[in-house]
C-alpha positions in Angstrom: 83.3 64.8 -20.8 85.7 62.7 -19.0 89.4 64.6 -18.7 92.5 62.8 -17.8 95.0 65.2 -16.0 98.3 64.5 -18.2 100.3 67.5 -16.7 103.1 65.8 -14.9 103.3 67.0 -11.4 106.4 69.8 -11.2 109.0 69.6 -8.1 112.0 68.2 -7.5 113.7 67.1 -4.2 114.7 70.5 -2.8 111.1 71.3 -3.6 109.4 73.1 -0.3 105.8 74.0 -1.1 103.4 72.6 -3.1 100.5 74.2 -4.9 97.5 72.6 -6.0 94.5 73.3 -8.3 91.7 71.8 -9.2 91.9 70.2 -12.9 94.2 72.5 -15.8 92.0 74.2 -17.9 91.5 73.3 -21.7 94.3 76.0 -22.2 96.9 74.6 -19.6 96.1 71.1 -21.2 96.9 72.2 -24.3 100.2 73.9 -23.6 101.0 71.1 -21.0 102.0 73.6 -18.3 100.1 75.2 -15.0 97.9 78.6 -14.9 98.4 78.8 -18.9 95.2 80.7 -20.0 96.4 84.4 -20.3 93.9 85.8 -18.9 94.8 83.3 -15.5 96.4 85.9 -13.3 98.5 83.2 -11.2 101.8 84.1 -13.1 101.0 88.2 -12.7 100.3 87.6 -8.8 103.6 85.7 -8.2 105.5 87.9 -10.4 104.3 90.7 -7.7 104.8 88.7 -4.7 108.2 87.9 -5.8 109.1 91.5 -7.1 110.0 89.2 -9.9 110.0 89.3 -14.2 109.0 85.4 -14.8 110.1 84.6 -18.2 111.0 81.5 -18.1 107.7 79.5 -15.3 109.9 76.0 -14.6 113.2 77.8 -13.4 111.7 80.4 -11.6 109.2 77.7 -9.3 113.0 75.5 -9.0 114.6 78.8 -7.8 111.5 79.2 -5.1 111.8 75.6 -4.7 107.9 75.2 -5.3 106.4 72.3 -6.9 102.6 72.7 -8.7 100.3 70.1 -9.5 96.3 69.7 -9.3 94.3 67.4 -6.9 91.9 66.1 -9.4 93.6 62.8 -11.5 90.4 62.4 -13.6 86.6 63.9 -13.7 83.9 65.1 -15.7 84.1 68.6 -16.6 82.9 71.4 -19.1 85.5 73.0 -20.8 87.3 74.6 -17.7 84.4 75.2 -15.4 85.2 74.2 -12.3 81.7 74.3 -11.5 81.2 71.4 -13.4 83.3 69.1 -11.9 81.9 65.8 -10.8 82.9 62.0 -10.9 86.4 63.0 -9.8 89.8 60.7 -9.1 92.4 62.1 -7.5 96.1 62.4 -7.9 98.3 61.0 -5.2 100.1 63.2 -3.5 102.8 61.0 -2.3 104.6 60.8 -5.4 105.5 64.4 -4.2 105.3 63.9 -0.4 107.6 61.0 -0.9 110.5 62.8 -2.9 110.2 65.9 -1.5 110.7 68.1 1.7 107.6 69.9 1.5 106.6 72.3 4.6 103.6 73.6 3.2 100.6 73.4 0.9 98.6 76.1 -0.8 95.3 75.0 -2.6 94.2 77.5 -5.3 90.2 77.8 -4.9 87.2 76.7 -3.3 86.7 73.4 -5.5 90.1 72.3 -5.3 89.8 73.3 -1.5 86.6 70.9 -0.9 88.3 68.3 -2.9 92.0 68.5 -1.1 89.8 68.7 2.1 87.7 65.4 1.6 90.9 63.1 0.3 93.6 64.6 2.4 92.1 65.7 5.6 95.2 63.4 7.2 98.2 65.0 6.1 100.2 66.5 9.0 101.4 69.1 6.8 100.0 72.8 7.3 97.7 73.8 4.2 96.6 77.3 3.2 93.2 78.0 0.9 94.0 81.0 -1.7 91.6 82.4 -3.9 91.6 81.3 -7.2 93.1 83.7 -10.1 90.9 82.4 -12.6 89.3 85.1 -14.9 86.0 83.6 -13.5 87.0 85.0 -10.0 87.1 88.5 -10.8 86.0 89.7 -7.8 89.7 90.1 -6.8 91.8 92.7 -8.1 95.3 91.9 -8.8 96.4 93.4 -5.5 94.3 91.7 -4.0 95.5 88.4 -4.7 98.7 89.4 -4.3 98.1 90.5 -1.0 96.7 86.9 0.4 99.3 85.0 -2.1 102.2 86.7 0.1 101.7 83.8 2.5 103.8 81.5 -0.4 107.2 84.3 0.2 106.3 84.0 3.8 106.8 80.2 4.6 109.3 80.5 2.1 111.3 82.4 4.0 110.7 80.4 7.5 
């Protein structure tokens, strides 16, 4: 089924970092926010990294200055099976790029990874690849993740 990705992209101009995903999954599409399935562990592994409680997602990424959105604009996909992905559009990055003052880029997972890598090989900004914390990567424990994901508090803190 083709899936339109109607999250708006999250930053502002004092944004710094950018993560990107792949495509939301039916969960995050329904609540209309990033990393919304609970059994995502994106908001656990931050809240680690960070030493942080997140209660509130949207004032705690402006306090970090990070701004979120996914590469894919459009595709075909099976529920949230990333595996699945095909005929995909993607979203362009400059609406962010252009706004904001962002040093770095983490892409969340090996198909938004193969996706950011084909469309923007070009950008002259640095990008990281992080694990996904998708229940379907449970390979990774949570401390796992949170080791690799303390790369965001460290370019943060450049």
């Amino acid at each position: 089924m083709l899936i339109s990705h109607e999250i708006p992209p999250f930053f502002d101009e004092s944004s710094q970092i950018l993560i990107l995903g792949s495509m939301p999954s039916v969960e995050s599409r329904r609540q209309a926010f990033y990393y919304a399935h609970p059994k995502n562990r994106f908001w656990p592994v931050l809240s680690l990294v960070f030493n942080a409680e997140i209660s509130d997602k949207k004032a705690f990424l402006k306090e970090k200055h990070i701004a979120m959105w996914d590469v894919i604009a459009t595709c075909t996909i099976n529920k949230s099976s990333d595996a699945s992905i095909k005929n995909v559009k993607v979203n362009d990055l400059k609406i962010i790029l252009n706004k904001a003052s962002i040093k770095a880029i983490f892409v969340l997972g090996t198909t938004a990874f193969k996706y950011y890598q084909k469309y923007y090989h070009d950008l002259k900004i640095p990008v990281y690849n992080l694990p996904s914390t998708s229940p379907a990567n449970a390979k990774l424990s949570l401390n796992d993740l949170k080791i690799k994901y303390t790369i965001i508090k460290e370019v943060l803190e450049k």
